[in-house]
GUMI-656738 format. One line per field, with one value per residue (C-alpha): x negated, y, z negated. Coordinates in pm, 1 decimal. Example, Ala and Ser with C-alpha at 12.3 -4.5 7.8 and 13.67 -1.06 7.14 Angstrom:
c1 <- -1230.0 | -1367.0
c2 <- -450.0 | -106.0
c3 <- -780.0 | -714.0
***
This chain:
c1 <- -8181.7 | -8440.7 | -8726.0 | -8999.6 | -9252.6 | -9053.8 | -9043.3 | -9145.4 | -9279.1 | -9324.7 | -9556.0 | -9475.9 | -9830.3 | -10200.3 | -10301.6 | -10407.7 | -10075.8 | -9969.9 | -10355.5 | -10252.9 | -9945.5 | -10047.1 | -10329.5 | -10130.1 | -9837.5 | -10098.8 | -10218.6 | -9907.6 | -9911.3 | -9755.8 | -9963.3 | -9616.2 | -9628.7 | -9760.5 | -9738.9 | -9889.4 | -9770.3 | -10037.5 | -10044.5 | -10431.3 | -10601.4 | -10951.1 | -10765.2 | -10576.8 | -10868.2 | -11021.3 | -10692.3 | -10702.8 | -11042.5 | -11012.2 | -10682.6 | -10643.0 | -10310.1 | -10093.6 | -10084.0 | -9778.5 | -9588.8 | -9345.8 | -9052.2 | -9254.4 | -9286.6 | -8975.0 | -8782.1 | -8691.5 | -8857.8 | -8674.9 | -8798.3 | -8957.9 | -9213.6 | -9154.5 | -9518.5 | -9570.7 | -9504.3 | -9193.1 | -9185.4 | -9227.3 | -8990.2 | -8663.2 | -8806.2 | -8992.6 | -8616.0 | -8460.1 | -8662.2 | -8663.8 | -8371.4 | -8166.0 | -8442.5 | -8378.8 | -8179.8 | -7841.1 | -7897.4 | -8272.2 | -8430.7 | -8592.6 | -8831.5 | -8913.0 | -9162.1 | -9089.3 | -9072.0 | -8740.9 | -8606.8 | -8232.0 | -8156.6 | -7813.3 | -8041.1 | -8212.3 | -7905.8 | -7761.6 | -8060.0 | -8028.8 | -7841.9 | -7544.7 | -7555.9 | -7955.4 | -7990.9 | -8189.0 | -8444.1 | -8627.0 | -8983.7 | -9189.7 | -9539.5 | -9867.6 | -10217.4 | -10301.9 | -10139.3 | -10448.9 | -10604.6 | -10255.0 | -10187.2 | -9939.6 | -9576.9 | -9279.1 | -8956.3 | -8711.0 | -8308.3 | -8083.9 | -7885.8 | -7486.8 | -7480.8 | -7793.4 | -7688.4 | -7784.0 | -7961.6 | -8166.4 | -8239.7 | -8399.3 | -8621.4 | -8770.6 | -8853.3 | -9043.0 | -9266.6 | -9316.8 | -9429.7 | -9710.4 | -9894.4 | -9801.9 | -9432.3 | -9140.7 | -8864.2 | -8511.6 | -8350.6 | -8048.2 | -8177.2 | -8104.9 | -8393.9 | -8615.8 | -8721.3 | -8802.5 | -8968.6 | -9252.7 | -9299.3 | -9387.9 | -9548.6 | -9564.6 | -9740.7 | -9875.0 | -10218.9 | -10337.0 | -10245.0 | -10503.3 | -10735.7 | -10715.0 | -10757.6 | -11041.8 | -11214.6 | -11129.7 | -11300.7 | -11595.1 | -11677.2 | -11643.3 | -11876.7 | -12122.3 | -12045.2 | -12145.5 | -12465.8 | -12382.9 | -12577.7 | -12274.9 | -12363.8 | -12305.6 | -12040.9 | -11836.8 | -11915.9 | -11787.9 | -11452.5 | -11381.5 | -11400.6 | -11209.0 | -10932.9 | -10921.7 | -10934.5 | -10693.8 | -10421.4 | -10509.9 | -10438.5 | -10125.0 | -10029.6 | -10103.7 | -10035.6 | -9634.7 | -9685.0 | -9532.4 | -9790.5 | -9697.4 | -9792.9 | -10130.7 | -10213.3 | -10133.2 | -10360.6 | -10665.2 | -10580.2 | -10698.6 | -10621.3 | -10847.6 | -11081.2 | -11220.8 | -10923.3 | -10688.6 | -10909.2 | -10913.5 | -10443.0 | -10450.8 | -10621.2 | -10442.0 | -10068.2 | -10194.0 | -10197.1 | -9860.9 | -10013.5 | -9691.8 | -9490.2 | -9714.1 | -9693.7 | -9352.7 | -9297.6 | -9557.9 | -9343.8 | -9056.0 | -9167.4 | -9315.5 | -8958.9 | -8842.7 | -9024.2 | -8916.9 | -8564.8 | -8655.4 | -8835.6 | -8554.6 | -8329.9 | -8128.6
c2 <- 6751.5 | 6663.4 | 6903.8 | 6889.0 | 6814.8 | 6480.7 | 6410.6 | 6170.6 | 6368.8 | 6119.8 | 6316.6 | 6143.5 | 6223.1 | 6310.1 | 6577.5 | 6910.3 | 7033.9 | 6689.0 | 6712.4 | 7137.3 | 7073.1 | 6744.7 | 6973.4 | 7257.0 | 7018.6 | 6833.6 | 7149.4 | 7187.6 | 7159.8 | 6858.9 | 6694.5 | 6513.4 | 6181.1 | 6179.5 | 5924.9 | 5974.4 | 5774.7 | 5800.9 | 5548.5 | 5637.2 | 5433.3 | 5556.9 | 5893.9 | 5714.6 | 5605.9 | 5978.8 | 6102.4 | 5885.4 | 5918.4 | 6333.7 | 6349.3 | 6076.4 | 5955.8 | 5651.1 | 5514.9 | 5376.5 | 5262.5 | 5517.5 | 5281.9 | 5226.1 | 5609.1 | 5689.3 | 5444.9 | 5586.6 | 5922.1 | 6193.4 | 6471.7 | 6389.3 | 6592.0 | 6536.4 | 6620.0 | 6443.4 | 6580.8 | 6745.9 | 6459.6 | 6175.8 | 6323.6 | 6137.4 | 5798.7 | 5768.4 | 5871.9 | 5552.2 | 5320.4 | 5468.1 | 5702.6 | 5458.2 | 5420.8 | 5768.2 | 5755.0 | 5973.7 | 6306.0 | 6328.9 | 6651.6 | 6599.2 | 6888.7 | 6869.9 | 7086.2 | 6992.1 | 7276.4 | 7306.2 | 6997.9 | 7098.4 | 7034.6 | 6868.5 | 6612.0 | 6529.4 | 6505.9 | 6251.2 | 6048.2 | 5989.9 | 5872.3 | 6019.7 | 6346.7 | 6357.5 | 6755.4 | 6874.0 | 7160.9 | 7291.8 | 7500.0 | 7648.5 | 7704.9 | 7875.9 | 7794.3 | 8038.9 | 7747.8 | 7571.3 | 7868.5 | 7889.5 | 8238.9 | 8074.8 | 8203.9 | 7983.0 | 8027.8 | 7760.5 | 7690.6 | 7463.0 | 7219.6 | 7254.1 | 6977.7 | 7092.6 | 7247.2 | 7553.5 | 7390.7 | 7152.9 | 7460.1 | 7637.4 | 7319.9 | 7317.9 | 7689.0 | 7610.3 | 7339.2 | 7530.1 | 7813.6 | 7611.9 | 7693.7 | 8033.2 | 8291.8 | 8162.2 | 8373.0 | 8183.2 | 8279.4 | 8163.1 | 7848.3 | 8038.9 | 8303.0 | 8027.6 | 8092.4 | 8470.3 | 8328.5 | 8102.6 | 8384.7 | 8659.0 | 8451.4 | 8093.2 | 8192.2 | 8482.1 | 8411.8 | 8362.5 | 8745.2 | 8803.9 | 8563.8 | 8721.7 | 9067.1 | 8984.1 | 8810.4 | 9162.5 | 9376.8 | 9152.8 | 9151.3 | 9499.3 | 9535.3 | 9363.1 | 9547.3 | 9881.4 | 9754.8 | 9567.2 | 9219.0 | 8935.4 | 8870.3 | 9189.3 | 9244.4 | 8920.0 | 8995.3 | 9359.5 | 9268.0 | 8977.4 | 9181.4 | 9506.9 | 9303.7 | 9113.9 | 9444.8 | 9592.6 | 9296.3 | 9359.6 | 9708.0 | 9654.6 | 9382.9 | 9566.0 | 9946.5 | 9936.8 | 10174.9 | 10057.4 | 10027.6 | 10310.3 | 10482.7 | 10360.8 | 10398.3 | 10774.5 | 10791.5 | 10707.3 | 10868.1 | 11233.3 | 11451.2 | 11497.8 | 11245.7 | 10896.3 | 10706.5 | 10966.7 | 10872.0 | 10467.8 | 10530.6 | 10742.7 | 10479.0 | 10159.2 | 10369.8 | 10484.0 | 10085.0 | 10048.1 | 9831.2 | 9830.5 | 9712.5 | 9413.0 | 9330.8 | 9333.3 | 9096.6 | 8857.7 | 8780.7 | 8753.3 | 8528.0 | 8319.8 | 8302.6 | 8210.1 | 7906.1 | 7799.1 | 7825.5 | 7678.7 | 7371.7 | 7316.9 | 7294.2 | 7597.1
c3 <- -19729.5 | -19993.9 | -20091.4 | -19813.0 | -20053.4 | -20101.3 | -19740.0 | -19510.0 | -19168.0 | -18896.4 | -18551.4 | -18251.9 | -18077.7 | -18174.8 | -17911.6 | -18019.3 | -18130.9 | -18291.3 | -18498.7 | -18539.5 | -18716.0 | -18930.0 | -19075.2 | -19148.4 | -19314.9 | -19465.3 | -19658.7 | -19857.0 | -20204.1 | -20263.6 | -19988.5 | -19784.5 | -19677.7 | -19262.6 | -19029.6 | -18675.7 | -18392.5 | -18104.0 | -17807.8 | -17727.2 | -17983.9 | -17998.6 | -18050.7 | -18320.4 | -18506.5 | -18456.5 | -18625.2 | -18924.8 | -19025.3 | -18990.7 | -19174.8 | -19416.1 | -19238.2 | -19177.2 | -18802.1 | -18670.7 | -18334.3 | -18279.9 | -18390.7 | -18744.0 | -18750.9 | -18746.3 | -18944.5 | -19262.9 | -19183.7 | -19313.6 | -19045.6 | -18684.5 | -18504.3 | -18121.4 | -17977.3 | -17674.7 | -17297.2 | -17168.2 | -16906.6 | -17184.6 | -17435.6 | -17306.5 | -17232.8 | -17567.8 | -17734.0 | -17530.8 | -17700.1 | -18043.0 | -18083.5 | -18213.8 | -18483.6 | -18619.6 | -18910.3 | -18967.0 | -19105.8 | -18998.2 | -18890.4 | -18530.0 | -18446.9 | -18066.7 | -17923.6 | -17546.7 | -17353.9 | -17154.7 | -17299.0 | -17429.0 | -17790.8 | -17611.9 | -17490.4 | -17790.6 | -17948.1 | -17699.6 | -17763.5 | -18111.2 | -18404.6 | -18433.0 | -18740.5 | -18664.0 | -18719.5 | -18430.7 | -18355.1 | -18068.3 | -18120.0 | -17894.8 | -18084.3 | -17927.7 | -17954.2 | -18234.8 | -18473.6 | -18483.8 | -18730.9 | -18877.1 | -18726.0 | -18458.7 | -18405.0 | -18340.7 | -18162.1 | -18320.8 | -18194.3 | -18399.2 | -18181.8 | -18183.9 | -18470.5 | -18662.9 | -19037.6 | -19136.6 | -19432.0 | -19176.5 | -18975.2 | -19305.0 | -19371.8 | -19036.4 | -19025.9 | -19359.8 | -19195.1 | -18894.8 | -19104.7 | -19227.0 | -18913.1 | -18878.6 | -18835.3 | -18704.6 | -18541.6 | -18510.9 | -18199.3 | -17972.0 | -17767.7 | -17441.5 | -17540.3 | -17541.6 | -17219.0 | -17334.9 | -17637.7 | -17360.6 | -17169.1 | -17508.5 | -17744.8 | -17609.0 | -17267.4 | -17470.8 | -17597.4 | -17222.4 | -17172.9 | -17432.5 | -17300.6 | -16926.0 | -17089.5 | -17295.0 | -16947.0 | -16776.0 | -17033.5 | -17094.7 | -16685.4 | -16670.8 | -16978.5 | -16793.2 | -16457.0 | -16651.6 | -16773.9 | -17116.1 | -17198.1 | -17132.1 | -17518.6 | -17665.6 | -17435.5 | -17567.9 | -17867.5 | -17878.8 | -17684.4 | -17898.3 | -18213.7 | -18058.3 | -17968.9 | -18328.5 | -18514.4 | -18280.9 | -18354.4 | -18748.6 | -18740.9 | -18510.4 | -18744.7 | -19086.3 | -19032.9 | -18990.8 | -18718.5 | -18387.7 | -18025.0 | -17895.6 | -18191.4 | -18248.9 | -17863.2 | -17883.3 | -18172.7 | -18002.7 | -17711.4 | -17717.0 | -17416.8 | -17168.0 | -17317.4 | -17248.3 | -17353.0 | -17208.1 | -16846.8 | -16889.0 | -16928.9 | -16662.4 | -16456.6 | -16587.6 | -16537.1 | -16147.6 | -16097.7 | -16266.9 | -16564.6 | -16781.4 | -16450.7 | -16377.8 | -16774.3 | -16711.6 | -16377.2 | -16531.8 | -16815.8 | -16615.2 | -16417.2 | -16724.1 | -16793.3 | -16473.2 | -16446.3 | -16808.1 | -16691.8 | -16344.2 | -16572.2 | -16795.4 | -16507.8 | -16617.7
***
């Protein structure tokens, strides 16, 4: 495949992940050529004027693109590849972040040697500290599959994995910021239960549980690690454990995952 500075990246939708991963391809040095397909057109216009793209009906988009960004809903995914599948040339890299739709349909749906991919982002892309699970199709090359973890990476890590982990890889990471989220709403109300202004209190979980990632992130030593670190015996930490294991935290961690993954499979139909 040519050098992705040379290519021609066609987005098939202008939500917030379509606008999340223009911007971050957009940033690359050479800037790539972008076209944004988009259906809404006051949300077109919006896009245009923010990122300095081309605007095109999805069959415009894609003709003569060298990779395609798939970016519209799960639902949506398969009827928008009827009518412009055909339209996707030979050899193409097509990048479909549809959750639970199977690279084997993609594939069906398009020219014939079109190297498919399936990603599963998260919300963290839009500050480019995302991660991404991506799957190569049966007839994507390993060459094809290198390209599109480099775009993806523009937004943040990508792991490659077996498509039938992608289920696993929505219920850790792509599910996974709303763990955070619910954790951080936890710790703030309880804050506030024990006296704390809801300010300060927001303020002071927000920027524990950033420095807490960073450390975890930066220190090469694993969780478990770090956690037995702070936690001195008999002391404050050592009390708030003690509490979270007597309601069987780790367990419910566990089952919620689980069934995040459940329902991917139950979505994809598998």
């Amino acid at each position: 495949m040519k050098e992705t500075t040379d290519m021609r990246i066609a987005i098939l939708g202008g939500g917030v992940m379509g606008e999340t991963l223009a911007t971050g391809l957009l940033r690359r040095e050479p800037r790539p050529s972008v076209v944004i397909a988009e259906k809404r057109a006051e949300r077109a216009e919006e896009l245009a004027a923010l990122l300095d793209v081309d605007l095109a009906d999805p069959a415009a988009a894609v003709t003569g693109a060298d990779v395609v960004i798939l970016v519209v809903k799960p639902q949506d995914t398969m009827a928008l590849l009827a009518d412009i599948g055909s339209d996707i040339r030979p050899g193409a890299l097509v990048v479909s972040i549809a959750a639970g739709v199977r690279t084997s349909a993609i594939e069906e749906a398009v020219s014939v040697g079109a190297n498919v991919v399936r990603a599963m982002p998260n919300t963290p892309a839009r500050i480019d500290q995302g991660v991404t699970g991506i799957s190569g199709g049966s007839g994507c090359s390993p060459e094809a599959l290198a390209v599109a973890e480099d775009l993806m990476e523009s937004v943040g890590l990508v792991v490659t994995v077996p498509e039938e982990l992608q289920d696993a890889v929505t219920a850790v990471s792509g599910s996974g910021p709303a763990y955070l989220f619910y954790l951080a709403e936890a710790m703030t109300a309880a804050g506030v239960e024990l006296g704390l202004d809801e300010d300060d209190a927001v303020r002071m979980v927000n920027q524990t549980l950033l420095g807490a990632a960073m450390l975890l992130s930066t220190s090469g030593e694993p969780a478990a690690e770090l956690r037995r670190k702070v936690t001195s015996p008999g002391g404050t930490t050592a009390a708030a454990i003690a509490a979270m294991d007597a309601r069987d935290i780790g367990a419910g961690v566990q089952a919620a995952l689980a069934a995040a993954r459940d329902r991917s499979r139950e979505l994809s139909g598998s």
